[in-house]
C-alpha positions in Angstrom: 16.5 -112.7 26.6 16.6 -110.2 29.3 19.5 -109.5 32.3 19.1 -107.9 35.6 20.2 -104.4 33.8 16.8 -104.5 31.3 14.6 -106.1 34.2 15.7 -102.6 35.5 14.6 -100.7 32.9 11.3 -101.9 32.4 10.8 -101.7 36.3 12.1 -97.9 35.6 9.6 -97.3 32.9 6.6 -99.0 34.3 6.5 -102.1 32.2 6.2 -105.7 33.4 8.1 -108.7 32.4 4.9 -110.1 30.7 3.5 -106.8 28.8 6.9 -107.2 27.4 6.7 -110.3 26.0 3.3 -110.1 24.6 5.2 -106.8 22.8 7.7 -109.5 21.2 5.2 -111.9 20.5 3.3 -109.5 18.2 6.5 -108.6 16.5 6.8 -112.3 15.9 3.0 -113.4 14.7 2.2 -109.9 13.5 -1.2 -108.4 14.0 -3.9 -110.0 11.9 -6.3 -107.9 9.5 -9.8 -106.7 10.3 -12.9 -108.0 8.3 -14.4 -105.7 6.7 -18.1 -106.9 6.0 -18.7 -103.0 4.1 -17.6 -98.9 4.0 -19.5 -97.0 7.0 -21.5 -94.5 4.0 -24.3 -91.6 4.4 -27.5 -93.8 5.4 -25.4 -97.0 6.5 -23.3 -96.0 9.3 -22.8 -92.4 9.0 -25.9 -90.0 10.6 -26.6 -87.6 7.8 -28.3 -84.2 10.0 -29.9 -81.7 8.0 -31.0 -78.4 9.1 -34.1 -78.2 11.2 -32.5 -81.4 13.1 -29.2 -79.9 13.6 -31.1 -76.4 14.9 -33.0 -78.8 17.6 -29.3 -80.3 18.6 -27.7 -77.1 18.7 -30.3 -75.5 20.8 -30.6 -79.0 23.5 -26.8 -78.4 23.4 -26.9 -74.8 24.3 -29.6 -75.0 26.6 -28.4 -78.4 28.5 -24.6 -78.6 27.8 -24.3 -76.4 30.8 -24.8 -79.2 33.1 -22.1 -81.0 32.0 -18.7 -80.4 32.7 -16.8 -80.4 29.6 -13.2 -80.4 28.5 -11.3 -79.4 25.0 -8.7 -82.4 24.6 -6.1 -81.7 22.0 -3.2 -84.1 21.4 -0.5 -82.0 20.9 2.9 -84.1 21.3 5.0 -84.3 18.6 7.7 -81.6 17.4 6.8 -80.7 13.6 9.2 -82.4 12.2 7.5 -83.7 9.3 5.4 -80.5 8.9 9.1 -79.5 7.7 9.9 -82.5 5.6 10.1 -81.0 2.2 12.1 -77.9 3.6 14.5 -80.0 4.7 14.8 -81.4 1.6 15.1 -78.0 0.0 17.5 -77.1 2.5 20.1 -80.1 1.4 19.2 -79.6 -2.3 20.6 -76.0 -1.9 23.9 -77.3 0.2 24.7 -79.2 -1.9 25.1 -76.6 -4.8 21.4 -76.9 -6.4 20.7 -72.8 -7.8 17.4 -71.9 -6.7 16.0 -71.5 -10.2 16.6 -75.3 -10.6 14.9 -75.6 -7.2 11.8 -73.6 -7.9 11.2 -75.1 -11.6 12.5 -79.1 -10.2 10.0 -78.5 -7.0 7.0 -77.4 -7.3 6.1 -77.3 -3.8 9.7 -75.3 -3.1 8.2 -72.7 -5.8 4.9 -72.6 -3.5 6.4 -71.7 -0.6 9.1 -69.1 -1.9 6.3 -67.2 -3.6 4.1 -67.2 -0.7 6.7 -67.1 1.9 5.2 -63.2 2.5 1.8 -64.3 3.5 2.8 -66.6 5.8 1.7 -65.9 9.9 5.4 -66.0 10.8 6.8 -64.1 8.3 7.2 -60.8 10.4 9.2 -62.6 13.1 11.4 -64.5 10.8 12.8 -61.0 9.4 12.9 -60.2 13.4 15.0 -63.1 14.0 16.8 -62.7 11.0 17.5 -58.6 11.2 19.5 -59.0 14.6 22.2 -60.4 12.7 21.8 -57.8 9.7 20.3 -59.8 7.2 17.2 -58.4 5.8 14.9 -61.2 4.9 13.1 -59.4 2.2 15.8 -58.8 0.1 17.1 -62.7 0.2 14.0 -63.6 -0.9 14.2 -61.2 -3.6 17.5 -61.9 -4.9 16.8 -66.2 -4.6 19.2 -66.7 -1.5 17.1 -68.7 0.2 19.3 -71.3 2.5 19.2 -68.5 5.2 15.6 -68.0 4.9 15.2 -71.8 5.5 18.2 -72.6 8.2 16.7 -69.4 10.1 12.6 -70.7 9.9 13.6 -73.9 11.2 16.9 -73.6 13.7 18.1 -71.6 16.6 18.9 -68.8 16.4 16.0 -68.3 14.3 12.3 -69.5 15.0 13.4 -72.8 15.4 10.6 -74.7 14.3 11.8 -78.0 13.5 12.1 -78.8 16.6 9.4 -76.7 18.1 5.4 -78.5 18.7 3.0 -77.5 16.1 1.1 -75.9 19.4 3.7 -72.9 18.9 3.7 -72.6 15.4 2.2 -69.6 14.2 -0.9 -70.8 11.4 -3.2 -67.5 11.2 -2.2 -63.7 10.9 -4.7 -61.4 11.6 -4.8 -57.6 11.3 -3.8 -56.8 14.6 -2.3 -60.3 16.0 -0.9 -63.3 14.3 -1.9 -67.1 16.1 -0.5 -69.7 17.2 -2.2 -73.4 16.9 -2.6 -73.3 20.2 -4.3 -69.7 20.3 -6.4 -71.0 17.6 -7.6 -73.7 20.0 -8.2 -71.3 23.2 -10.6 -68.9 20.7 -12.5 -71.8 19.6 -12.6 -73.4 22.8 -14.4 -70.2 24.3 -17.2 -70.4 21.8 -19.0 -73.9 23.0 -17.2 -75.3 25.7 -18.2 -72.1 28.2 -19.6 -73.3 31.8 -22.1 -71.5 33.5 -19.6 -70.1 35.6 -17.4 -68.8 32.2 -14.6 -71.1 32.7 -13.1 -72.9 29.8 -11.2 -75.7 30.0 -8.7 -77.4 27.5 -6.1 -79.7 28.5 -2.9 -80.6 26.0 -1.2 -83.5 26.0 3.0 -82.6 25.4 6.3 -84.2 25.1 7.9 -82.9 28.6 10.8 -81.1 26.3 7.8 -78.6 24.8 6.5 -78.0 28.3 8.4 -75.0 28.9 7.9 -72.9 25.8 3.9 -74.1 26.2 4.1 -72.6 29.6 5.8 -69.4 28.3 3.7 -68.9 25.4 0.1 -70.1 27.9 1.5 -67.1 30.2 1.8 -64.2 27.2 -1.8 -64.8 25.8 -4.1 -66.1 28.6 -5.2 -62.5 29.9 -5.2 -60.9 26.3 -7.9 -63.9 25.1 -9.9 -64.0 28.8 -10.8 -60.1 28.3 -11.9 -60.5 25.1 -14.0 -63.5 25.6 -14.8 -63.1 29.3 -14.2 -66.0 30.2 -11.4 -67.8 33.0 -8.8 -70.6 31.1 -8.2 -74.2 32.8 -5.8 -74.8 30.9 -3.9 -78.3 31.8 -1.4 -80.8 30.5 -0.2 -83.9 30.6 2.7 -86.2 28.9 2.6 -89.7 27.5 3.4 -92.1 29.8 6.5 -94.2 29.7 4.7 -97.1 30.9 3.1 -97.1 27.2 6.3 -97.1 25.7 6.5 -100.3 23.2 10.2 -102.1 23.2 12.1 -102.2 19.6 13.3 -105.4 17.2 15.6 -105.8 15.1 15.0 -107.6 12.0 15.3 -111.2 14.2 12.7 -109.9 16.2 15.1 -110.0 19.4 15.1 -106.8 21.3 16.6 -104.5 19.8 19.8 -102.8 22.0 22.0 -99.6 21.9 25.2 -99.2 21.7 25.8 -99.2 25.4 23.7 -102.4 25.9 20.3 -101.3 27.1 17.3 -102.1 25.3 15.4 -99.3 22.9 12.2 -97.9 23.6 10.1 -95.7 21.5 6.9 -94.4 22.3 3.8 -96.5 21.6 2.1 -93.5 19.4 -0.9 -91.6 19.9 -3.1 -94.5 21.0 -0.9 -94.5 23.8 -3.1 -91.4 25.2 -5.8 -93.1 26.1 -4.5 -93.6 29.2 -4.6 -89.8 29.6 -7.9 -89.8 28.4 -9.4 -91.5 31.1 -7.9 -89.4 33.3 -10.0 -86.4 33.2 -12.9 -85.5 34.9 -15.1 -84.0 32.5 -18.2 -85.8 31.8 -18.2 -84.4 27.5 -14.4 -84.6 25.9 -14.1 -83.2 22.9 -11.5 -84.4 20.9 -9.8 -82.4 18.0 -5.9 -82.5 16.3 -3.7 -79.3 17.1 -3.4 -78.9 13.7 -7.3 -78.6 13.0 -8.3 -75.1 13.1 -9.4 -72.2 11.2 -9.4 -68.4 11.9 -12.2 -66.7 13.0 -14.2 -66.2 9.6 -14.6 -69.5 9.6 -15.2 -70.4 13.4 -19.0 -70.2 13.5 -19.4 -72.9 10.9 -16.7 -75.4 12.3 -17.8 -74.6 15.9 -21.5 -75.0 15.1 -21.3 -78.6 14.2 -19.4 -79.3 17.3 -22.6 -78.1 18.8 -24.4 -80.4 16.8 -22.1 -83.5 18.1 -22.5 -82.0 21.3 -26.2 -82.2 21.0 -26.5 -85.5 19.7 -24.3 -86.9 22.2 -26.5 -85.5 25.3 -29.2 -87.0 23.9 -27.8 -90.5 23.3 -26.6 -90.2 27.3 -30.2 -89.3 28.7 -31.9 -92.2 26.5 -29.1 -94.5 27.7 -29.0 -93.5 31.5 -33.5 -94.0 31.2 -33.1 -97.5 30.0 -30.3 -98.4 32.6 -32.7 -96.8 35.9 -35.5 -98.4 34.2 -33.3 -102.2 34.2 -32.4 -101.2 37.7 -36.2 -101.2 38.8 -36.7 -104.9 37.3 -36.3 -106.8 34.3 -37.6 -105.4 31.3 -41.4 -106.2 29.8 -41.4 -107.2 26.4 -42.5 -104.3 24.9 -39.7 -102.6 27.0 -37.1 -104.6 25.7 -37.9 -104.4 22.3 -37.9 -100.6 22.5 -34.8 -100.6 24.6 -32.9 -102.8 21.7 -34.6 -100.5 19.0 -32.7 -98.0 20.9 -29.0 -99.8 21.2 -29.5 -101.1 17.6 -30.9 -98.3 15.7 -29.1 -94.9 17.9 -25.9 -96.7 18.9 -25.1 -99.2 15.6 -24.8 -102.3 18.0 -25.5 -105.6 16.2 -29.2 -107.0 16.5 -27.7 -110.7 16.7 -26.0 -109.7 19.9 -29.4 -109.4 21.6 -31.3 -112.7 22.5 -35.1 -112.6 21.9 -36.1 -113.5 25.5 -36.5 -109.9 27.3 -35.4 -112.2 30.5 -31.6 -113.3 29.4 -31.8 -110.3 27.0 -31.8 -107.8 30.0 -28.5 -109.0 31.1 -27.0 -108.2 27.7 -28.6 -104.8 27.3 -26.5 -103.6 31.0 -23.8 -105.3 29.6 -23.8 -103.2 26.1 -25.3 -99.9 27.1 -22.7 -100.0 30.2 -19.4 -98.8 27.7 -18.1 -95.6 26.8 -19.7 -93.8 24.3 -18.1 -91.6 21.1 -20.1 -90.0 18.2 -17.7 -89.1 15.5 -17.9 -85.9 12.9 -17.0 -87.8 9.7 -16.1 -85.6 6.3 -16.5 -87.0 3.0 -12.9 -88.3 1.5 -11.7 -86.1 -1.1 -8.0 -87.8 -1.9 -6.3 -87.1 2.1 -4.2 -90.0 3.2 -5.5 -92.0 6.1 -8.2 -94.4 7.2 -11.6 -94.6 7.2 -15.3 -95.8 8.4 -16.1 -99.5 8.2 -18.4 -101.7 9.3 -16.3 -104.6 11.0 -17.1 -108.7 11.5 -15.2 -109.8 14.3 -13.3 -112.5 14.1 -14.6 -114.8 17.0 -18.1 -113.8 17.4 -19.1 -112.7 13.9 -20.8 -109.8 15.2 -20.7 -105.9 13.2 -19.6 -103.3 14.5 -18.7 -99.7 13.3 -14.8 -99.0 13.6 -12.2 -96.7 12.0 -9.9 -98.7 10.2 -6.3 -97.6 9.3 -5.0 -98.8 5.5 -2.6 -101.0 7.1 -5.3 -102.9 8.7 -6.3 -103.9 5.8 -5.4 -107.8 4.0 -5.1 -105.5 0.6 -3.8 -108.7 -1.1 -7.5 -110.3 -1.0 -9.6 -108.5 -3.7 -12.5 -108.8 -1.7 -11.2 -107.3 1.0 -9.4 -104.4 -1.0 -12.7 -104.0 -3.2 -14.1 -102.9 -0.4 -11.8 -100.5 1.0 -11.6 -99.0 -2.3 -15.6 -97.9 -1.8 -15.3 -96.2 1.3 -16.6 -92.8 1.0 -15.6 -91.0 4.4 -12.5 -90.0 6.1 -11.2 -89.9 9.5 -13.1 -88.6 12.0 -12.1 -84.8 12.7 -13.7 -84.0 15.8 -15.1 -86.7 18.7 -17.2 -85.8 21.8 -16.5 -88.6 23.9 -18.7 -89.6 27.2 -16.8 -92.0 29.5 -18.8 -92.4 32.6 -21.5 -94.9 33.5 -25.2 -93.8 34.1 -24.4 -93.4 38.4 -21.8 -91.5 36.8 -18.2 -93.6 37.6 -15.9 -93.8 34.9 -14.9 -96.2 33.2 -12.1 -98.0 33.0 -10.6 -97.5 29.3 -8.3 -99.7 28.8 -11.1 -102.6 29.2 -12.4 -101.5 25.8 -9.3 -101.9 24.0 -9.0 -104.4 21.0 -4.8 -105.0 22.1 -4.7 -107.3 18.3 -5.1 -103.5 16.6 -1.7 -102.2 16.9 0.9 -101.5 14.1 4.2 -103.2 13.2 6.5 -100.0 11.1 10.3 -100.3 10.0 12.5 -97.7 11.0 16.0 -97.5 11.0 19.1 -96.1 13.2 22.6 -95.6 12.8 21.8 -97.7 9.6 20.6 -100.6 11.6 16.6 -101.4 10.4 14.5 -101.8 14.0 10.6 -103.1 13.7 8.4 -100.6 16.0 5.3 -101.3 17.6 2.6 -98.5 18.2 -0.5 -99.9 20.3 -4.0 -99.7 18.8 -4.3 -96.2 17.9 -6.5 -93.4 19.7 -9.7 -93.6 17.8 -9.1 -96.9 16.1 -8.0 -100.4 18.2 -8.2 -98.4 21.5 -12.0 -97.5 20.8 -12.9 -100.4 19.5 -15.2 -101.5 22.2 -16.9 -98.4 22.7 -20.5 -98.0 21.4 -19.7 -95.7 18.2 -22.1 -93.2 16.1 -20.4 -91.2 13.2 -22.0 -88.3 11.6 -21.3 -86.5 8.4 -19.9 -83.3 8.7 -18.9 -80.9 6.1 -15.4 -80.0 4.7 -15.0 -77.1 5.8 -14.5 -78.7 9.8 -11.4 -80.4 8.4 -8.4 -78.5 8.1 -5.0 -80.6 8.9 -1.8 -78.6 8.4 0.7 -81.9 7.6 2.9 -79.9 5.3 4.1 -76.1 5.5 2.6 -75.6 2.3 -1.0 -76.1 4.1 -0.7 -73.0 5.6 -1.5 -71.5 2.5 -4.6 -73.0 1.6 -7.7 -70.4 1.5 -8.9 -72.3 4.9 -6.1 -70.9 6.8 -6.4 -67.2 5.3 -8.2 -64.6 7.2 -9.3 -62.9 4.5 -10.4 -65.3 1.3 
C-alpha cells in the first residue's frame, strides 16, 4: 500500500506508519454510534443559574479570577467560504444570463441581501474598492447591476472575501468605526479576561496563508483598542498541525492519490486543535467561535455570563484541588468519601456506579476521576440552528453515563429508539467553554489522553470529479472532550450569535442600533 515516496511524506508531515493505518482502518469499519441513554435538559444535565446565584459567581469571579492566568482562545482557521455560498450561487445565476428581477423574486435570500446591501459594515469600503476603477457602487445597486457588486465583495481587486478568514471580515459598523470579527473579539476580551497587571490575552488559531493580513490588520488596531480600554494585548497565534492531517479514500477505501502520485491529505478539522489547546499556559481558557460576537450594546449581557462560567468554574477547581490535598494526607474516612463523591457526582455529572462503596478502593477511583481536565459549557436552548447537542451518553464497554455533545451524525437515526431520543433534545451546542486543564499541583495535562479516537467523522467529498471519503478526528468539544469531567449550564440566546451565512449579518443581533 505505501512506497518509499509516501513513507516520505508521512515522515514530512509528522505521521507514523501505524497512525496511518488505524486512519484506513476506520474508513473501512466506520465509526460506531454513541448510546444515547437521554437529552442533557434544564434540571438533568444542564445547571439552570438564576439571579442571586449568578451575582455570587460573578462577584467570586471578579474578585478571584485575578489569580488565574487566563486566555481568550478563538478558533479562527478557515477562509469564509461558505459564509459566501449563496453569493456565489447568485454570482453564476447572473453569468449565466439570470435578470436580477428573476433573481430577487426566485431567491429570497438574494432579495435580502440586495436590499440591505447599504447597512452592511463593509459597505463603505466596497464603494472604495469599487470607485478606483470608476464604478460607483450606489448607483449599480440602484439600477439592478449587481454581478460587479458581487465579483468586487468577494475577489481581488475588491475586498476579497471569499478567500479572506472571517477574523477580517468586517460584522459591526459603528458611528465612528466599523469591526472586524476579530476587533469584536479584542473589545470583549478586555471586559473579563483583564489581569491585575491590565494585560489581555487572546491567542487565534490561523491557516498560515491568513497569517499575514491578521498581522497587518493586529498592527492597525492594537494601540487604537489599548487607549481606550487601558489595557496591554498578548495577542498570539498558532496553526493546525500537519501531523493532524487525516489521509484521504477513494471509494475502495485505498489511499486516495493525486495526479502526480502522492497521497492526499486534508486537514483533520477543528478537533484537530486540541493539540493547540494544550499548549497554552493559561490556567482558565475560554473558548468562543470567531463568528460569535455582538457589538457593544449588547456586550454586557453576553460578557456577564462568561463571568458567570468563569465563576462557577473557580469554584469547581478549589473544591476539586481540597479533596485531592485532603487524599494526599491519607485515605478518606467514610464520611469523607461520601462527601467527596457527593461532590464528583452531584457538581461534576460523573456516574455514581463508577464509585465503589468501600471509602478504601473507592479513594483510588476518586484521584483517578477528579485528576482530568475540567470544561463547564454555556448551553442555549435550540431554537431550529443546525448542529448537535447535549446528551447523556452509555458507553459501550463499561455502561457507565456520561454528559457529551453529540453531533447528528453520531447518531444510529435508523433505530427509533435511538432517533426518539435525539428528537427530544432541548439544547444546542455549547457557545462558550472555560476550560481548566491543569492538575491540583498545577501540571497540565496531557490532552490527548482524554480523547475518545472511535468519535471521528467519515464525509464524501469530491475532486476533479473523483468522490474521496475524508476523515476529521473527534471534534473539539465532542470526541476530543469526551473524557473530561463536563458541567453544561443554560445560557440565554442572546450569547449565541453565529454568522454562517452573509445574510446573518443582518440580523438585529449584529446591529448597533436595534
Amino acid at each position: 500500500m505505501l512506497n518509499e515516496r509516501d513513507i516520505r511524506q508521512l515522515q514530512e508531515k509528522g505521521i507514523s506508519k501505524e497512525e496511518f493505518l488505524e486512519q484506513i482502518e476506520h474508513f473501512k469499519k466506520g465509526f460506531p454510534p454513541l448510546e444515547l441513554d437521554r437529552p442533557a435538559t434544564s434540571g438533568d444535565g444542564i445547571r439552570v443559574i438564576h439571579g442571586g446565584r449568578q451575582k455570587e459567581l460573578v462577584s467570586l469571579f471578579d474578585a478571584e479570577g485575578d489569580n488565574f492566568s487566563m486566555v481568550k482562545f478563538v478558533p479562527a482557521s478557515g477562509a469564509a467560504t461558505r459564509m459566501f455560498k449563496d453569493a456565489f450561487r447568485w454570482r453564476d445565476l447572473l453569468r449565466a444570463g439570470v435578470e436580477a428581477d428573476s433573481l430577487l423574486e426566485s431567491q429570497p435570500e438574494a432579495a435580502a441581501f440586495f436590499s440591505g446591501l447599504r447597512d452592511f459594515a463593509f459597505w463603505d469600503d466596497l464603494k472604495v474598492v469599487m470607485d478606483k476603477d470608476d464604478l460607483d457602487a450606489g448607483h449599480l445597486l440602484d439600477d439592478g447591476n449587481f454581478l460587479p457588486l458581487l465579483d468586487y465583495m468577494m475577489f481581488d481587486p475588491g475586498l476579497g472575501y471569499s478567500s479572506h478568514p472571517k477574523a477580517l471580515i468586517s460584522f459591526h459598523k459603528y458611528k465612528e468605526e466599523v469591526r472586524t470579527a476579530m476587533e469584536e473579539h479584542m473589545v470583549e476580551a478586555a471586559d473579563y479576561i483583564r489581569g491585575q497587571n491590565g494585560r489581555v490575552n487572546i491567542h487565534f488559531t490561523l491557516s498560515p496563508e491568513h497569517i499575514g493580513g491578521f498581522r497587518n490588520k493586529l498592527e492597525k488596531v492594537r494601540e487604537k483598542y489599548e487607549k481606550r480600554f487601558g489595557v496591554g494585548y498578548d495577542i498570539s497565534w498558532s496553526v493546525q498541525k500537519q501531523s493532524t492531517d487525516t489521509v484521504a479514500v477513494g471509494t475502495d477505501n485505498l489511499p486516495f492519490r493525486e495526479k502526480d502520485g502522492s497521497l492526499l491529505f486534508r486537514p483533520g478539522g477543528h478537533g484537530a486543535l486540541i493539540e493547540n489547546l494544550g499548549e497554552l499556559e493559561a490556567e482558565l481558557i475560554f473558548i468562543k467561535n470567531i463568528d460569535n460576537v455582538v457589538p457593544d450594546r449588547l456586550k454586557s449581557k453576553s460578557t456577564q455570563h462568561k463571568k458567570v462560567l468563569g465563576g462557577l468554574m473557580l469554584e469547581m477547581i478549589n473544591e476539586t484541588r481540597r479533596w485531592m490535598r485532603t487524599i494526599e494526607k491519607g485515605r478518606l474516612s467514610h464520611d469523607e468519601y461520601i462527601r467527596a463523591r457527593d461532590f464528583a457526582c452531584n457538581a461534576l455529572n460523573i456516574d455514581k456506579a463508577v464509585f465503589p462503596d468501600d471509602p478504601g478502593s473507592g479513594t483510588e477511583v476518586m484521584i483517578e476521576m477528579l485528576s482530568r481536565p475540567l470544561r463547564i459549557c454555556g448551553m442555549v436552548k435550540n431554537e431550529g440552528e443546525p448542529g448537535g447537542g447535549p446528551f447523556w451518553v452509555r458507553d459501550n464497554k463499561d455502561g457507565r453515563l456520561s454528559l457529551q455533545i453529540v453531533e447528528a451524525s453520531q447518531i444510529n437515526m435508523d433505530d427509533p429508539g435511538q432517533a426518539g431520543i435525539a428528537g427530544k433534545a432541548t439544547h444546542f451546542n455549547p457557545v462558550d467553554l472555560v476550560c481548566h486543564i491543569r492538575d491540583h499541583r498545577g501540571g497540565k495535562f496531557r490532552l490527548e489522553e482524554f480523547i475518545d479516537d472511535n468519535t471521528g467523522f467519515i464525509s464524501h467529498k469530491s475532486i476533479d470529479g473523483r468522490e474521496i471519503k475524508a476523515l476529521e478526528r473527534p471534534g473539539l468539544w465532542n470526541g476530543a472532550m469526551a473524557r473530561w469531567n463536563t458541567v453544561f449550564v443554560e445560557v440565554p440566546l442572546i450569547t449565541f450569535n453565529p454568522v454562517k451565512t452573509i445574510n446573518d449579518l443582518l440580523r438585529e443581533k449584529h446591529r448597533q442600533e436595534a
